[in-house]
C-alpha positions as CSV (number, residue, x, y, z in Angstrom):
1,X,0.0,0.0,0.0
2,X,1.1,3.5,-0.9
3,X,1.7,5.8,1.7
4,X,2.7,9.5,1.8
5,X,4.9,11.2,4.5
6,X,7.2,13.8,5.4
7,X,11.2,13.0,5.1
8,X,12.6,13.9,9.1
9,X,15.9,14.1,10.5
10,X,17.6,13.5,7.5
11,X,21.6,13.2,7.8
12,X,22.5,13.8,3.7
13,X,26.4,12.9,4.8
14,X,25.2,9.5,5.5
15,X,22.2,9.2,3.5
16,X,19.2,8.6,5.5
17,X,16.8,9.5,7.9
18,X,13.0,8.6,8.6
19,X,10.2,9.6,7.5
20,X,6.5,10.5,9.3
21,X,3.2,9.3,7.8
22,X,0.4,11.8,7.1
23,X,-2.4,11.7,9.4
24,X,0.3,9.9,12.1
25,X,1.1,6.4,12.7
26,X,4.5,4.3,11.8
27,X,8.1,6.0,11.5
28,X,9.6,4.3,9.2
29,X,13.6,4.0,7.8
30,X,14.3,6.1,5.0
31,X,17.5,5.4,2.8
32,X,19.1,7.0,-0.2
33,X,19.2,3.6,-2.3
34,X,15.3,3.1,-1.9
35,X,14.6,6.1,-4.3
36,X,13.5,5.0,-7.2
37,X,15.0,8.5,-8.8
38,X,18.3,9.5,-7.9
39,X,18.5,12.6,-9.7
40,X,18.0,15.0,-6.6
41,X,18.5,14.4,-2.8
42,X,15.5,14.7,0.1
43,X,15.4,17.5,2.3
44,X,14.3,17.7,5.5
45,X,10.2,18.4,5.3
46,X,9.9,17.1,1.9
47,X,6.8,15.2,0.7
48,X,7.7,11.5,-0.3
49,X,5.0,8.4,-1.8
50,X,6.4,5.2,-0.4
51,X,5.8,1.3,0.6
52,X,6.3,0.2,4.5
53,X,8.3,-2.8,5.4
54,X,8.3,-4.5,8.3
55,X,11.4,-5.6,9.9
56,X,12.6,-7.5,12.4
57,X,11.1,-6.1,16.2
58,X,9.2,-2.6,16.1
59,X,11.3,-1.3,13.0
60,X,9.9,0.1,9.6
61,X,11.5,1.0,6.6
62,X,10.4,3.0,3.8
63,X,10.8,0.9,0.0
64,X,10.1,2.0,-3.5
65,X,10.5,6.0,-2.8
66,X,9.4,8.2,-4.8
67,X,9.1,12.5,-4.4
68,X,5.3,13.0,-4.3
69,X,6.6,17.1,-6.3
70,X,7.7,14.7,-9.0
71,X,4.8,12.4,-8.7
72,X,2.5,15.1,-9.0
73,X,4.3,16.5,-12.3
74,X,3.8,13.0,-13.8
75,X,0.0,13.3,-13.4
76,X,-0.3,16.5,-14.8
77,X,1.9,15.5,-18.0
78,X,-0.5,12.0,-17.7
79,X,-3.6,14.3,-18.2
80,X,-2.4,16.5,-21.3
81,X,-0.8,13.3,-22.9
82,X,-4.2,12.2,-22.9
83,X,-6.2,15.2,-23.1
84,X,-8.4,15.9,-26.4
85,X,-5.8,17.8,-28.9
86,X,-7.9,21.0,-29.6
87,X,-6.1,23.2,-27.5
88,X,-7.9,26.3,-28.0
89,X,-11.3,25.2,-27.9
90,X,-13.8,27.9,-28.7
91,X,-15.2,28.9,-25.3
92,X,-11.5,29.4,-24.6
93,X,-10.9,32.1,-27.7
94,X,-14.7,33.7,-26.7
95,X,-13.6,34.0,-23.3
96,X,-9.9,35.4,-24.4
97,X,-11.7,37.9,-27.1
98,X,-14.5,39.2,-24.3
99,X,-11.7,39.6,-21.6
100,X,-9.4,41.7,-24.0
101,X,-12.7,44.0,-25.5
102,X,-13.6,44.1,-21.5
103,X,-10.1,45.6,-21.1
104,X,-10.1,48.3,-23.8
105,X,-13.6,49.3,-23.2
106,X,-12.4,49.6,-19.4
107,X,-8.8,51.9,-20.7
108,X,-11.3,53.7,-22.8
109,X,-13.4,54.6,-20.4
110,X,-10.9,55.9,-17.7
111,X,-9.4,57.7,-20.1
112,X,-11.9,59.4,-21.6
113,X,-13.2,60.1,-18.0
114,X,-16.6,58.8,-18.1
115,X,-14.7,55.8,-15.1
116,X,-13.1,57.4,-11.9
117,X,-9.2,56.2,-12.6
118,X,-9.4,54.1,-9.8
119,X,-11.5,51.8,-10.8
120,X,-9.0,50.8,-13.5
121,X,-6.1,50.9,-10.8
122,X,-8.2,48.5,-8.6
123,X,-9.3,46.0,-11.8
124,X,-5.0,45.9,-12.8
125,X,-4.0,45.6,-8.8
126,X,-6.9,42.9,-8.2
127,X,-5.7,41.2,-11.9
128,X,-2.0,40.9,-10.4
129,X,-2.9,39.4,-7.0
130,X,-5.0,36.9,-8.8
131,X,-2.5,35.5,-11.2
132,X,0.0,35.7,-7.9
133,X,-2.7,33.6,-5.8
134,X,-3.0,31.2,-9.1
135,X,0.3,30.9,-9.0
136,X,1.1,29.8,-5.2
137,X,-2.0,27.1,-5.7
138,X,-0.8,26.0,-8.6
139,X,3.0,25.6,-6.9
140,X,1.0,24.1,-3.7
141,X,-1.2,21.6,-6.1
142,X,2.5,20.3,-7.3
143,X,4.5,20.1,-4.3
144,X,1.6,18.9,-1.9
145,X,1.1,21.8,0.3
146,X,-1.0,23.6,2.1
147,X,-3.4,24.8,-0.9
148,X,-5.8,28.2,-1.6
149,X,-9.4,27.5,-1.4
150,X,-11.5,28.0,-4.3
151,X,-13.5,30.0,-2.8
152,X,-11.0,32.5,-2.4
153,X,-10.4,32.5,-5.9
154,X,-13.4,33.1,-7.2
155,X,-13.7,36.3,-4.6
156,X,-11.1,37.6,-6.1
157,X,-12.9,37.2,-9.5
158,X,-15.8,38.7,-8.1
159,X,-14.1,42.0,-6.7
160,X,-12.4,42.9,-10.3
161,X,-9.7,40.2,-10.5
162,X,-11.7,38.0,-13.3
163,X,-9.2,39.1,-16.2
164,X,-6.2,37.9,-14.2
165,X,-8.1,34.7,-13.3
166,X,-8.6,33.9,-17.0
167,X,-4.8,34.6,-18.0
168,X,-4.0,32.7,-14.8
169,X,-5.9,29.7,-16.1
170,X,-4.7,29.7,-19.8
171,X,-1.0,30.5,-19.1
172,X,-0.5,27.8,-16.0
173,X,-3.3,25.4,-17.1
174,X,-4.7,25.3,-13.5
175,X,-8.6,24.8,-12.5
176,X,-9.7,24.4,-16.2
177,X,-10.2,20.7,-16.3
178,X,-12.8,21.5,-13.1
179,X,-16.2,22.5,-15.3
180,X,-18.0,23.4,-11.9
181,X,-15.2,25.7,-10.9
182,X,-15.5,27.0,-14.2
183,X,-19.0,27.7,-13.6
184,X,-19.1,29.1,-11.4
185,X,-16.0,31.7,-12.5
186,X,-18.0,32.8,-15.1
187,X,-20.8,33.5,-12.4
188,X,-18.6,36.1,-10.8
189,X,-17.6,37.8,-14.0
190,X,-21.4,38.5,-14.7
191,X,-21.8,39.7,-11.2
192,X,-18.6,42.0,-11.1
193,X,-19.6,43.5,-14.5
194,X,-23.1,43.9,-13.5
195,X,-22.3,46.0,-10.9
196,X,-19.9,47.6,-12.7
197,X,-22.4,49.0,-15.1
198,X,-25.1,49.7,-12.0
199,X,-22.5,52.1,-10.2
200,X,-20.9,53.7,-13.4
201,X,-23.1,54.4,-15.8
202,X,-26.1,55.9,-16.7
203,X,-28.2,53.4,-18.0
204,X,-27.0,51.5,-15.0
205,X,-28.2,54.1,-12.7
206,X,-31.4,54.3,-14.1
207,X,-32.0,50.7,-13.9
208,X,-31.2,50.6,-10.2
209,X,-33.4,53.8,-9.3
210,X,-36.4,53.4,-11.4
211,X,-36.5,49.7,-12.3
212,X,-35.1,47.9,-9.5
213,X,-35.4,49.8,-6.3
214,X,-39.4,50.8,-6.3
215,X,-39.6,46.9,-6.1
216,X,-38.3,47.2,-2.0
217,X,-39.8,49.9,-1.2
């Protein structure tokens, strides 16, 4: 049975150390020789997939080692092996095309002062976190750590950063095999730019006063 832990008191001079399961349970042995890769040396902390052995009295030891960061990578290059060819399907160029006219119409419309500046400073700032925060879970998703809830991410969407969400997802290929996260992206695009357009403009104004409002009162 496969079994993932984290690699403890290591000794790299001498080429072992032990290793703690997730969850708790058995320490086992961990030597240099039973990595099945060789390429790189453990460090203290680091992720590992193994197989426990049973010695002789209460000792372990930790067989057919394997990094769970390169195990990860493996089932990532597994999936786009085997993934359907047609890499730019054509929600992907709709989505691209909307997000770029979004962004000129938004530059346009600080510019030509009809949009406080801000509110471009705050949809570039928000963008940037975004693809940062994309970044770190994707980094986290690889190396087995501690990952960024999704529901973070799409909060960020909703407050402005859906354009650095999108690039995010193209660029580093993260969240878009997930339809429901998806879905529910594109959910906080149509709410952000909704209220966009209620605060900023006219029309929107006029919608929210005389159309939507009389309805609560």
């Amino acid at each position: 049975m496969k079994l993932q832990g984290k690699v403890i008191n290591w000794n790299d001079d001498k080429g072992f150390g032990f290793v703690e399961p997730n969850g708790g349970g058995t320490r086992a042995f961990v030597h240099i020789k039973a990595f099945s890769s060789r390429s790189r040396r453990p460090v203290n902390g680091e992720l590992i997939i193994y197989e426990l052995v049973h010695e002789s009295g209460n000792r372990y030891k930790a067989t057919n080692i394997r990094f769970a960061r390169d195990n990860n990578q493996e089932k990532t290059k597994s999936r786009e092996r085997h993934s359907p060819k047609n890499s730019k399907p054509k929600s992907y160029i709709l989505s691209s095309i909307f997000t770029v006219l979004f962004c000129i119409g938004l530059i346009l419309a600080v510019f030509s002062r009809k949009l406080p500046f801000f509110i471009g400073f705050v949809y570039a700032l928000i963008s940037l976190i975004t693809i940062l925060v994309y970044a770190q879970d994707k980094y986290s998703a690889q190396t087995g750590r501690w990952r960024t809830s999704e529901a973070t991410l799409h909060f960020l969407s909703l407050i402005g950063g859906w354009p650095g969400a999108l690039i995010a997802q193209k660029v580093l290929r993260h969240k878009t095999s997930k339809s429901e996260f998806i879905s529910t992206y594109r959910v906080t695009v149509f709410f952000n730019i909704a209220t966009l357009l209620i605060i900023y403009t006219e029309q929107g104004q006029y919608l929210l006063h005389d159309m939507v409002l009389p309805f609560f009162k």
